[in-house]
BAPAZA-426222 format. One line per 10 residues: their letters; for each residue x, y, z of N, C-alpha, C, O. Coordinates in Angstrom, 1 decimal, m for minus. Layout:
a = X/Y/Z/X/Y/Z/X/Y/Z/X/Y/Z  ...
//
This chain:
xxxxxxxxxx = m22.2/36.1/m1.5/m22.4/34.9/m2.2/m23.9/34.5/m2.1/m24.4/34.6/m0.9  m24.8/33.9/m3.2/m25.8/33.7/m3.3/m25.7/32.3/m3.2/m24.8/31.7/m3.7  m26.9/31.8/m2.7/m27.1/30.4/m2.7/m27.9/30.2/m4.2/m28.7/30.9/m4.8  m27.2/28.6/m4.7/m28.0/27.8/m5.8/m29.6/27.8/m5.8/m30.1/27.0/m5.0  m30.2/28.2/m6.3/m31.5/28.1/m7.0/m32.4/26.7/m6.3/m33.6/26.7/m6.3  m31.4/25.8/m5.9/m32.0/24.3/m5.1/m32.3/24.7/m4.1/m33.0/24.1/m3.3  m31.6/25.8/m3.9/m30.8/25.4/m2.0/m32.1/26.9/m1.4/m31.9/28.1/m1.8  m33.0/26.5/m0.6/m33.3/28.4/0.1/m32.5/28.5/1.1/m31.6/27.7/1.5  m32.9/29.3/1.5/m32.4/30.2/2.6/m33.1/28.9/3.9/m32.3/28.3/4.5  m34.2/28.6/4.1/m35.0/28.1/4.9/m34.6/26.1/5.3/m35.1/25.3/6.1
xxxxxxxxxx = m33.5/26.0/4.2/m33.5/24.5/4.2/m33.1/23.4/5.1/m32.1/23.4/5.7  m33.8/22.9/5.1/m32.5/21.9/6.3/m32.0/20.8/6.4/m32.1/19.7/7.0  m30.8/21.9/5.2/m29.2/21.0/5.0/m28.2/21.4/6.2/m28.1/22.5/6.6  m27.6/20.1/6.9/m26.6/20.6/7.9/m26.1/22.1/7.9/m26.2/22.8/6.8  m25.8/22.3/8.5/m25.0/23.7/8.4/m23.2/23.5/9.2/m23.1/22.9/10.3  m22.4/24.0/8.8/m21.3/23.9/9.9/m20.8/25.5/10.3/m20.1/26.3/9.8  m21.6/25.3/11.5/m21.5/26.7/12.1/m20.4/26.9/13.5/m20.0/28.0/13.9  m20.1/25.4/14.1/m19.4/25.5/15.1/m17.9/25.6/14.9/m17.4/25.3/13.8  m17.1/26.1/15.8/m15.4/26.2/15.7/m15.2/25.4/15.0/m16.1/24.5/15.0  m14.1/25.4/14.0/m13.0/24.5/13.4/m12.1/23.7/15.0/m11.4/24.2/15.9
xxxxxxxxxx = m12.6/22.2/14.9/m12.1/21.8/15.9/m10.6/21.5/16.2/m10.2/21.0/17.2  m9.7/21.9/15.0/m8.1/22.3/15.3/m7.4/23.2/16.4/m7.8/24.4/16.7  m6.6/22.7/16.9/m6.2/23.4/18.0/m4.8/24.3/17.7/m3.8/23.7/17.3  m4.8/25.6/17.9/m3.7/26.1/17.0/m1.8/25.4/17.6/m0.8/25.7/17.1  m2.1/24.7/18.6/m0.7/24.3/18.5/m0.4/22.5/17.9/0.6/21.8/17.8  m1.5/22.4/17.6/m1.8/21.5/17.0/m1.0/21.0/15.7/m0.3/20.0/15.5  m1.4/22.3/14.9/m1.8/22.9/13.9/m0.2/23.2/13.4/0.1/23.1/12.2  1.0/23.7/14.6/1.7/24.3/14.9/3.0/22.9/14.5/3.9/22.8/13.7  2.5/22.0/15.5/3.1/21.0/15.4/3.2/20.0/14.2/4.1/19.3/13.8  1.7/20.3/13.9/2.0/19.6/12.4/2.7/20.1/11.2/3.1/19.4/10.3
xxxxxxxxxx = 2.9/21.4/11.2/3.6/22.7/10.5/5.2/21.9/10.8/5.8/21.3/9.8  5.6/21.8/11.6/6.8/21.4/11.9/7.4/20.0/11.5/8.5/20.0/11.2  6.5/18.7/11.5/6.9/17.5/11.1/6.2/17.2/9.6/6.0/16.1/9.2  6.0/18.3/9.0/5.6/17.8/7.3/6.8/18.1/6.5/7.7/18.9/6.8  6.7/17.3/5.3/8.1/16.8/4.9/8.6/18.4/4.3/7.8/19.2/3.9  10.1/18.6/4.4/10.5/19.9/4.0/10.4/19.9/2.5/10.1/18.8/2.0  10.6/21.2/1.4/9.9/21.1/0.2/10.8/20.4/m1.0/10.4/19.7/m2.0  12.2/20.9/m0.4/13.6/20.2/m0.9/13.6/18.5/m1.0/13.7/17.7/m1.9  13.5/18.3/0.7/13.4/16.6/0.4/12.0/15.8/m0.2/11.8/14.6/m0.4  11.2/17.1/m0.5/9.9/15.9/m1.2/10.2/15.9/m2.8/10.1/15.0/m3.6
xxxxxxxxxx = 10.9/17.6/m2.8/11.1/17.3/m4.5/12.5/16.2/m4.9/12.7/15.8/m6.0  13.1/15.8/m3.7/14.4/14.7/m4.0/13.5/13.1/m3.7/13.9/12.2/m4.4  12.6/13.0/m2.8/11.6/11.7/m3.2/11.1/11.8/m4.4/11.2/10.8/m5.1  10.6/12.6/m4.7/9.6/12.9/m6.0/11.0/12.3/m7.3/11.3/11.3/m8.0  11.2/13.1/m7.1/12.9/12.6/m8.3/13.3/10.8/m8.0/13.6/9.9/m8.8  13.1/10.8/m7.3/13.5/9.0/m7.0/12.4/8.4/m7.0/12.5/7.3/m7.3  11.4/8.6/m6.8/10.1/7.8/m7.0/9.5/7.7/m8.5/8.8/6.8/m8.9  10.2/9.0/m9.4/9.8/9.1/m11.3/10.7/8.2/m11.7/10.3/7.5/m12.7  12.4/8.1/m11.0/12.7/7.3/m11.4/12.4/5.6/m11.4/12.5/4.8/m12.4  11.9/5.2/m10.0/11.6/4.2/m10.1/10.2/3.4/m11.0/10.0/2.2/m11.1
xxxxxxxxxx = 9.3/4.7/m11.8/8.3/4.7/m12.4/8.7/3.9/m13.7/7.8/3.8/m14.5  10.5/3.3/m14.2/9.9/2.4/m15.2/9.7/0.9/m14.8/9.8/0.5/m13.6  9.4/0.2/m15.6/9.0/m1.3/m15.4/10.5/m1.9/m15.0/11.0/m2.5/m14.0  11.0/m1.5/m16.2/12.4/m2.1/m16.1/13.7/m1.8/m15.2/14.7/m2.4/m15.2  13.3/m0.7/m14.5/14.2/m0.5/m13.9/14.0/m0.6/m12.4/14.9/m0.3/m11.6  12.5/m1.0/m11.9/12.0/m1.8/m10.8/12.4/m3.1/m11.0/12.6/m3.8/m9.9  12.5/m3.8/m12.1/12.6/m5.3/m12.4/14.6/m5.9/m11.9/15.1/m6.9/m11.5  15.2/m4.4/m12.5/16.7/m4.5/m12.0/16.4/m4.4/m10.5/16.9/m5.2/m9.8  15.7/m3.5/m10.1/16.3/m3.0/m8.5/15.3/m4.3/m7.7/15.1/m3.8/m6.6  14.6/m5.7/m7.8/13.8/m5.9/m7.3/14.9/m7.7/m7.3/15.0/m8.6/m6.4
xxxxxxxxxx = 15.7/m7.5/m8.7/16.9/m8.3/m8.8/18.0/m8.0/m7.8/18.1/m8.6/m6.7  18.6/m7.1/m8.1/19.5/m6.5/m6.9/19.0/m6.8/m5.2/19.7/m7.4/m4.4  17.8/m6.4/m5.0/17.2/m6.6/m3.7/17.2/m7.9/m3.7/17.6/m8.1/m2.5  16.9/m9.2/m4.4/17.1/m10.4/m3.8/18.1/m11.4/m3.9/18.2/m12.5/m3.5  19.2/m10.2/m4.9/20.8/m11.4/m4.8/21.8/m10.2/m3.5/22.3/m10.5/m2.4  21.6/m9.1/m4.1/22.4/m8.0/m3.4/23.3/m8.1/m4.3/23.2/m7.0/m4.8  24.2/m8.6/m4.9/25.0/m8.1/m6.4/24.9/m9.1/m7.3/25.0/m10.3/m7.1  24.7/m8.3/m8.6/25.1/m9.2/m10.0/25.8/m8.8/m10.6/26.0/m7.6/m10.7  26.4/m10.0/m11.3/27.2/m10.0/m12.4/27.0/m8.8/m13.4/25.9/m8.7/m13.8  27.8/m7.9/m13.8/27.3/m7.2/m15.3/27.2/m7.2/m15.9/26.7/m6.4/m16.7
xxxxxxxxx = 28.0/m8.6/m16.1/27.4/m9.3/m17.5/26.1/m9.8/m18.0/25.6/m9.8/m19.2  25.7/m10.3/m16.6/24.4/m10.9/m16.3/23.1/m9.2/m16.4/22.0/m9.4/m17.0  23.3/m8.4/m16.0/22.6/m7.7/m15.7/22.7/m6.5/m17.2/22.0/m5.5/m17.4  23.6/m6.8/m17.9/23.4/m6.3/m19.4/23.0/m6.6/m20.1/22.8/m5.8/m21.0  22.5/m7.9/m20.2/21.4/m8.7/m20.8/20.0/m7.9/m20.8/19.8/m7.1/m19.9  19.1/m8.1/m21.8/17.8/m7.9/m21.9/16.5/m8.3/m21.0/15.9/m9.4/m21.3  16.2/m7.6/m20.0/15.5/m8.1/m19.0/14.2/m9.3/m19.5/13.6/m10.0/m18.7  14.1/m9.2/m20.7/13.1/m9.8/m21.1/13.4/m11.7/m20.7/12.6/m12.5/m20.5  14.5/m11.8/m20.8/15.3/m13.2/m20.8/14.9/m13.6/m19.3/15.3/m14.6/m18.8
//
């Protein structure tokens, strides 16, 4: 790999020449508590769902009675 035309050989831009300061059990451990791939794509799926307006506006209703009527909640949220 060649350096950019800005950059010489001689310059003095930092350099990172020392170890990667990760420790391989570290590294190891974090491997083990990141989320598995199944349950991110099952967050992912419930987090698109909660992406409309209106259906945060139902669940934000629900969250502060804990149940409604369905009559009431068949209505046009606009009301």
């Amino acid at each position: 790999m060649s350096l950019p035309a800005s950059v010489s050989a001689s310059s003095t831009a930092p350099t990172c020449e020392l170890p990667h300061p990760l420790v391989p059990d570290s590294v190891q451990q974090l491997q083990q508590r990141i989320l598995p791939v199944d349950k991110a794509q099952r967050m992912a799926e419930l987090f698109s769902l909660l992406g409309d307006p209106n259906r945060l506006r139902i669940l934000s209703l629900l969250a502060q009675g804990g149940a409604v009527c369905l009559r009431f909640s068949s209505r046009p949220t606009d009301e």
